[in-house]
DSSP file (Angstrom, degrees, kcal/mol; ACC not computed):
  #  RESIDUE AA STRUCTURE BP1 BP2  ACC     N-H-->O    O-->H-N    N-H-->O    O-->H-N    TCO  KAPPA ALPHA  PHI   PSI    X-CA   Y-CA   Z-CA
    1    1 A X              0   0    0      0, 0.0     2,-0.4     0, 0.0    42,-0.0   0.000 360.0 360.0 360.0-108.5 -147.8 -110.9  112.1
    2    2 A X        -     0   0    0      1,-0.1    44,-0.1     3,-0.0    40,-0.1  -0.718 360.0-155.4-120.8 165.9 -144.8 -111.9  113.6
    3    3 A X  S    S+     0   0    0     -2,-0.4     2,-0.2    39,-0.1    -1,-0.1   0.742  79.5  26.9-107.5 -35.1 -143.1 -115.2  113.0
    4    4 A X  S    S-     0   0    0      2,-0.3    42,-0.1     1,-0.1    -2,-0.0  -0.501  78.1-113.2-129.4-155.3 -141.1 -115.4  116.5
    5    5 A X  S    S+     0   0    0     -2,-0.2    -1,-0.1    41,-0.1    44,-0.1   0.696  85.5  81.6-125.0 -44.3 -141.6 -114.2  120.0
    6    6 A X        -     0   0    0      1,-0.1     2,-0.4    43,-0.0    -2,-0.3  -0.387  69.5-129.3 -82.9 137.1 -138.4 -111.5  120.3
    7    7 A X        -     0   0    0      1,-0.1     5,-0.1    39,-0.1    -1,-0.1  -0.790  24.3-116.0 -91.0 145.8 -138.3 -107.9  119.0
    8    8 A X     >  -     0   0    0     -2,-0.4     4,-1.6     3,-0.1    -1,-0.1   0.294  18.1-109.4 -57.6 171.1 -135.9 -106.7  117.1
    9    9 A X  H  > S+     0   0    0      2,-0.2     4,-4.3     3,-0.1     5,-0.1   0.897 118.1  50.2 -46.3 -48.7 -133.5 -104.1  117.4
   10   10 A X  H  > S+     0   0    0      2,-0.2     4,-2.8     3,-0.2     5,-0.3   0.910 110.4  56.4 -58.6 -52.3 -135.0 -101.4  114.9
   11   11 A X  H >> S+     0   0    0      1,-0.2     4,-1.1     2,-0.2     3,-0.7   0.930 109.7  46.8 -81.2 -57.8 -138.4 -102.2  117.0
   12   12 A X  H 3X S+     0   0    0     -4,-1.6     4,-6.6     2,-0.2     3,-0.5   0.863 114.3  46.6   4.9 -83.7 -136.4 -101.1  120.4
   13   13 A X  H 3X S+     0   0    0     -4,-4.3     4,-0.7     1,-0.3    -1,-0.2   0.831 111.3  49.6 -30.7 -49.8 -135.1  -98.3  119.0
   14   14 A X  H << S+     0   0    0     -4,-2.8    -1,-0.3    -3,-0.7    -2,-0.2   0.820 116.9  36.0 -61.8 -43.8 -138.0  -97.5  117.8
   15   15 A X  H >< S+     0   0    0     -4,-1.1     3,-2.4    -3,-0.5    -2,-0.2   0.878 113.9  62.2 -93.3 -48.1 -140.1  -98.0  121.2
   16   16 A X  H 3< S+     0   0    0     -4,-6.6    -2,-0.2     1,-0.3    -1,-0.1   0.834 107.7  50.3 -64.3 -10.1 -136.6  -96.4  123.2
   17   17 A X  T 3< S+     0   0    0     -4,-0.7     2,-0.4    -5,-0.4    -1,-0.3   0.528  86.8 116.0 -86.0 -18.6 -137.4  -93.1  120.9
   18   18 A X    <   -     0   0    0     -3,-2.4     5,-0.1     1,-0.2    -3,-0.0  -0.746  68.6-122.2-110.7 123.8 -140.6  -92.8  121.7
   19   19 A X     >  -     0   0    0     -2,-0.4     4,-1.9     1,-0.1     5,-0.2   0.299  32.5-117.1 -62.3 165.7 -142.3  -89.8  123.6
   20   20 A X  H  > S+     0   0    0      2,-0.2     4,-2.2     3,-0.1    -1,-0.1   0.807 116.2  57.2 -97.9   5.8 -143.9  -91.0  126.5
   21   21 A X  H  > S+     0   0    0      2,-0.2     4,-1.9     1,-0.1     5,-0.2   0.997 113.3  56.2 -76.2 -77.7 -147.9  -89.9  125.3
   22   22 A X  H  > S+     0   0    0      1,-0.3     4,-1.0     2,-0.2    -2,-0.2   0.507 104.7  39.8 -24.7 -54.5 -146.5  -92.3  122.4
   23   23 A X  H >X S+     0   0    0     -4,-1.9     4,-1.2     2,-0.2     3,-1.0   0.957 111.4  70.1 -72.6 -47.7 -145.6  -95.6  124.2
   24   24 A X  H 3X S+     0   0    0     -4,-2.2     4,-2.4     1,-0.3     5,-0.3   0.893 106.9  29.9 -20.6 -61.0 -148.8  -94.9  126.2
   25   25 A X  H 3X S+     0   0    0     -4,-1.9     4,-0.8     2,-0.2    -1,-0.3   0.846 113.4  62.0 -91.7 -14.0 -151.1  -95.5  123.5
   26   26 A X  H X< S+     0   0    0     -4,-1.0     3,-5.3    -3,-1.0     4,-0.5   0.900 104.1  53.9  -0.7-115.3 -148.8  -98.0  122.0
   27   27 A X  H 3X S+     0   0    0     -4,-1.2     4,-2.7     1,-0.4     5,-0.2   0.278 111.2  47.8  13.1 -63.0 -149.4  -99.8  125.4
   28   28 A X  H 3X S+     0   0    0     -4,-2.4     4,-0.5     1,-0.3    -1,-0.4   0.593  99.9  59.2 -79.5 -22.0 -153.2  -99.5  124.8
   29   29 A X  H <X S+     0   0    0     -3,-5.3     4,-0.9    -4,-0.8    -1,-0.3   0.762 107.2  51.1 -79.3 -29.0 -153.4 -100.6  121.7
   30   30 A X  H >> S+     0   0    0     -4,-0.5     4,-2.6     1,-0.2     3,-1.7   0.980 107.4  47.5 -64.1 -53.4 -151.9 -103.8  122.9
   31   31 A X  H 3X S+     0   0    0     -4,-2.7     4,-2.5     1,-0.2    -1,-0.2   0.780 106.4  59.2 -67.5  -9.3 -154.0 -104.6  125.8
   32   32 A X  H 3< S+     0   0    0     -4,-0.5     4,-0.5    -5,-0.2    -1,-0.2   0.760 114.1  41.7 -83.6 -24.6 -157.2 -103.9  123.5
   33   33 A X  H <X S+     0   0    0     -3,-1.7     4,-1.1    -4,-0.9    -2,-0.2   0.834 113.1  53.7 -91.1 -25.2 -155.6 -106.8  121.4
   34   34 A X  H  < S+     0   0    0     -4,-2.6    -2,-0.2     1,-0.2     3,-0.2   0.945 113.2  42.8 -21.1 -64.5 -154.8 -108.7  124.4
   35   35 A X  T  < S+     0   0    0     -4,-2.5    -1,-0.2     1,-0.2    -3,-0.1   0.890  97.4  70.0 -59.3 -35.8 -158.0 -108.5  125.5
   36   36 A X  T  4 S-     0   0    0     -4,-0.5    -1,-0.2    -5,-0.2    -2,-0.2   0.891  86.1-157.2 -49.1 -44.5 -159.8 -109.1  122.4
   37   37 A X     <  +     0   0    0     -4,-1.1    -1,-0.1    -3,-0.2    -2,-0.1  -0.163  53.4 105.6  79.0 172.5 -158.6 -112.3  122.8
   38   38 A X        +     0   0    0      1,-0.4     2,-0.4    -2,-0.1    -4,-0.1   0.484  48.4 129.1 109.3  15.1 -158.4 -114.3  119.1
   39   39 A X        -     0   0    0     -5,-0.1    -1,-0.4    -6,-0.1     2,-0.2  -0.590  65.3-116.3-107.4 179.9 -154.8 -114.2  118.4
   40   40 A X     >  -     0   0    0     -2,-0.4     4,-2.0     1,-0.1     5,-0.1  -0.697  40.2-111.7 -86.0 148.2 -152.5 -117.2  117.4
   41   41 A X  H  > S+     0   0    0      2,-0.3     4,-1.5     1,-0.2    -1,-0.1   0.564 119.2  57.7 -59.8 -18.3 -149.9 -117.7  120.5
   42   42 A X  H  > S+     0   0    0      2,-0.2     4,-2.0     3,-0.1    -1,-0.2   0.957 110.8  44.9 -54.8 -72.9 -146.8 -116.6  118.5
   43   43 A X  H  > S+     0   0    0      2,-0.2     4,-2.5     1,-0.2     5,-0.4   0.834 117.0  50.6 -74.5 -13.9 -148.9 -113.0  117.9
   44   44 A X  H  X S+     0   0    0     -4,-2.0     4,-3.7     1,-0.3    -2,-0.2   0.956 110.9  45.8 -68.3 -76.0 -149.8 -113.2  121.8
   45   45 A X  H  X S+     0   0    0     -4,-1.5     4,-1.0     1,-0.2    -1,-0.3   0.681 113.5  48.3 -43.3 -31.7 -146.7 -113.6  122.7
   46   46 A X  H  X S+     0   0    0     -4,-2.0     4,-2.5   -44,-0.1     5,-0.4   0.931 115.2  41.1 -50.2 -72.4 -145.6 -111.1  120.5
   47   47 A X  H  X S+     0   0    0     -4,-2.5     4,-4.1     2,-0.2     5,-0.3   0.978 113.7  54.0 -43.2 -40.3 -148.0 -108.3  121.5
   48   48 A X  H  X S+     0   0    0     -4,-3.7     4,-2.9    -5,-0.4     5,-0.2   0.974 117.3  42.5 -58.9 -43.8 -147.6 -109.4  125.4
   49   49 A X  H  X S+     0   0    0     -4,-1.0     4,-2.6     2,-0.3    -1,-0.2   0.809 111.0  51.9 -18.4 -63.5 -143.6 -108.8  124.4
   50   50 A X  H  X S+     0   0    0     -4,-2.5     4,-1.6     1,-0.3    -1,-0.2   0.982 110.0  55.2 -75.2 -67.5 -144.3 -105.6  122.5
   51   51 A X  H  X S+     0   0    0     -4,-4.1     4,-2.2    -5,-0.4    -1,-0.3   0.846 102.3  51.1 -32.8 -54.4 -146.2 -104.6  125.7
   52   52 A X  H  X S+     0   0    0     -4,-2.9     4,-2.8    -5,-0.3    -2,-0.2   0.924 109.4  54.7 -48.5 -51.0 -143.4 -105.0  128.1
   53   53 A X  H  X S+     0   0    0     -4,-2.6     4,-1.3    -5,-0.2    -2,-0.2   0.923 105.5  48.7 -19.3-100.7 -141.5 -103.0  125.9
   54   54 A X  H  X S+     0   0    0     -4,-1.6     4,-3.1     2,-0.2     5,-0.2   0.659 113.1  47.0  -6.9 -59.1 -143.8 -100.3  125.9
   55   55 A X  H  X S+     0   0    0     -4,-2.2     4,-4.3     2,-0.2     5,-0.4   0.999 107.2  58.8 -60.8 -75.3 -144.2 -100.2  129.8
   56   56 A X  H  X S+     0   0    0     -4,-2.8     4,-1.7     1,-0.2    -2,-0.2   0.776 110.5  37.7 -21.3 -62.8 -140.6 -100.3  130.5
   57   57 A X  H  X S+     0   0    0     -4,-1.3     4,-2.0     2,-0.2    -2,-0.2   0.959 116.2  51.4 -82.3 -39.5 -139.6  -97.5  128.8
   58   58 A X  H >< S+     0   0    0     -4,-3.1     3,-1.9     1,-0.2     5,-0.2   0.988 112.6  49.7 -25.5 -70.2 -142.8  -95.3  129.7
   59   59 A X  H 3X S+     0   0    0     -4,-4.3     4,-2.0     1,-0.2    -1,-0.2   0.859 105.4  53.4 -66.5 -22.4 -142.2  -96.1  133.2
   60   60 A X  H 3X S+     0   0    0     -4,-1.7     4,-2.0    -5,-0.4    -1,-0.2   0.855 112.2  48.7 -57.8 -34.2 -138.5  -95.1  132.7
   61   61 A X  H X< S+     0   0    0     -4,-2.0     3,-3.1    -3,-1.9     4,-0.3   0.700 109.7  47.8 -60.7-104.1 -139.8  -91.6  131.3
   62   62 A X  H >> S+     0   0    0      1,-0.4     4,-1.6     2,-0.2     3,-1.2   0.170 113.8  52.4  16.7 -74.2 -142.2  -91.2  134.2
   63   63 A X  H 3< S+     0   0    0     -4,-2.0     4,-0.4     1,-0.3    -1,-0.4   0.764 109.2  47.6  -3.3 -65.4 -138.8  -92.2  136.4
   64   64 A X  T <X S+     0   0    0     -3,-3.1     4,-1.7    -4,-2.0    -1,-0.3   0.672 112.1  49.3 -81.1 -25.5 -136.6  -89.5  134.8
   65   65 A X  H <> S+     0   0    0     -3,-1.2     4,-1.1    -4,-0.3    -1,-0.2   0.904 110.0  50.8 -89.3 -46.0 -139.4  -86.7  135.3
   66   66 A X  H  X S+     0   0    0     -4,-1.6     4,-0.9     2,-0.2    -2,-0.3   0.443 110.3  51.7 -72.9   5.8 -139.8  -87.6  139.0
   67   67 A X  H  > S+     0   0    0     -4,-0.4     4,-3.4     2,-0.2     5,-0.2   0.735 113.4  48.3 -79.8 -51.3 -135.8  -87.4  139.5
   68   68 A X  H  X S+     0   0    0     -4,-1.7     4,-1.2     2,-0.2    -2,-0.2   0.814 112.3  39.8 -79.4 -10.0 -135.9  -84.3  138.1
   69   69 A X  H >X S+     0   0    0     -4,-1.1     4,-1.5     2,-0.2     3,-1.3   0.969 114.0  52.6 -96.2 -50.6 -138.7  -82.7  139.9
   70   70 A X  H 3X S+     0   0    0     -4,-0.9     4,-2.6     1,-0.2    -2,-0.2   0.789 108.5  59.7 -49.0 -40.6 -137.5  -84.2  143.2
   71   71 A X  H 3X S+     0   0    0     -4,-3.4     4,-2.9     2,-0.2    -1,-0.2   0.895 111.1  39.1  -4.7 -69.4 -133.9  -82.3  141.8
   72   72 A X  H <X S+     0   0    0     -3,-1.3     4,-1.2    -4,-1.2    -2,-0.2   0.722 111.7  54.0 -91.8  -6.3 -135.6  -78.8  141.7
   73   73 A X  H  X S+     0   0    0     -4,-1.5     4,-1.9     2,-0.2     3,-0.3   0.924 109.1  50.0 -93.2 -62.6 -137.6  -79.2  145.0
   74   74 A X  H  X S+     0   0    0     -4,-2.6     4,-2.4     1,-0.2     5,-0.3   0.917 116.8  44.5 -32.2 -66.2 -134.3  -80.1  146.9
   75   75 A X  H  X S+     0   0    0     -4,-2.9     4,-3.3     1,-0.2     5,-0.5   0.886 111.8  50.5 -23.7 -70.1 -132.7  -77.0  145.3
   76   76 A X  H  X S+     0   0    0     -4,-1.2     4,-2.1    -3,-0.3    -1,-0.2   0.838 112.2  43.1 -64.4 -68.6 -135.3  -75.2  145.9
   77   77 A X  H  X S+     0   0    0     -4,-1.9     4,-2.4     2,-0.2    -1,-0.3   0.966 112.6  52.8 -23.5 -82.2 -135.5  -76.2  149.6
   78   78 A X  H  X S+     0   0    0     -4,-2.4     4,-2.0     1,-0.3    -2,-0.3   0.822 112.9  47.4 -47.1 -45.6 -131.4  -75.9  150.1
   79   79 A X  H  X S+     0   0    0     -4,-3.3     4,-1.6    -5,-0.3     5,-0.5   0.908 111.0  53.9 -77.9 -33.5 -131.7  -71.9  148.5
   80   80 A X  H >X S+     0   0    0     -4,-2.1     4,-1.4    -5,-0.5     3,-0.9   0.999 112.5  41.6 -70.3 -52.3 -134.8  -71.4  150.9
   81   81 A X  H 3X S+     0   0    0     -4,-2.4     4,-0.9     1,-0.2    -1,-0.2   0.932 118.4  46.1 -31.1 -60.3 -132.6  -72.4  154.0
   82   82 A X  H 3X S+     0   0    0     -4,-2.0     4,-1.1     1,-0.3    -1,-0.2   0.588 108.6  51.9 -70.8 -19.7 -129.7  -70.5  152.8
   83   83 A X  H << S+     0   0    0     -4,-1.6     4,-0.4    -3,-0.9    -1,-0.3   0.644 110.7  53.6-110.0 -23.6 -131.7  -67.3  151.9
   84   84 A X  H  < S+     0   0    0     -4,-1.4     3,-0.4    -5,-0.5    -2,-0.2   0.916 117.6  37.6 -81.6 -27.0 -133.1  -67.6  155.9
   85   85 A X  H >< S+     0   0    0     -4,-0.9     3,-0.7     1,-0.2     4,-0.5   0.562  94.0  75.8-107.2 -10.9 -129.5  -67.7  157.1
   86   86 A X  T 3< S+     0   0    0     -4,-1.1    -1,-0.2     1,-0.2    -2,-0.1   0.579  95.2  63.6 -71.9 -20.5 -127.6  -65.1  154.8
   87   87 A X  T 3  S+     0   0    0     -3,-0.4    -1,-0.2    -4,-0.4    -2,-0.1   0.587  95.2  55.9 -54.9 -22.9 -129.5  -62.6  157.2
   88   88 A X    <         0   0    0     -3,-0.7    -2,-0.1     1,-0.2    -1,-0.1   0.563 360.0 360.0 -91.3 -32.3 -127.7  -63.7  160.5
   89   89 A X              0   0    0     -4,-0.5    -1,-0.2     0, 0.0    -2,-0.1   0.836 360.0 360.0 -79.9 360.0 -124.2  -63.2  159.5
């Protein structure tokens, strides 16, 4: 597999591109060779690598989705206030 411990650029890209149903099972297909146990420490250390990857950017989606729904429930909030108080003036 792979020959050092660092991933490339292209395999970044590649991972930063990637839906987040996508990295998911990425993700899981690493720990299921994690687990397996049986790899040489160069591919461990790859895969565990590959993994971090993975996570990181998932958990950055997952991030970006809860900004934005915390986004439209503040809105959402602020017009419900304003719609109680446009009656008073």
């Amino acid at each position: 597999m792979a020959n050092n411990t660092h991933l490339t650029d292209e395999q970044l890209s590649a991972i930063e591109n990637m839906t987040y149903e996508q990295a998911r099972d990425q993700l899981v297909q690493v720990v299921q060779k994690l687990e397996a146990g049986g790899l040489e420490l160069n591919d461990s250390m790859y895969q565990w690598e590959l993994g971090e990857a993975l996570a990181k950017h998932a958990q950055s989606l997952l991030d970006e989705v809860a900004k934005k729904l915390n986004e439209v429930q503040e809105s959402q909030a602020q017009f419900q206030a304003n719609a109680g108080t446009q009656g008073n003036e």
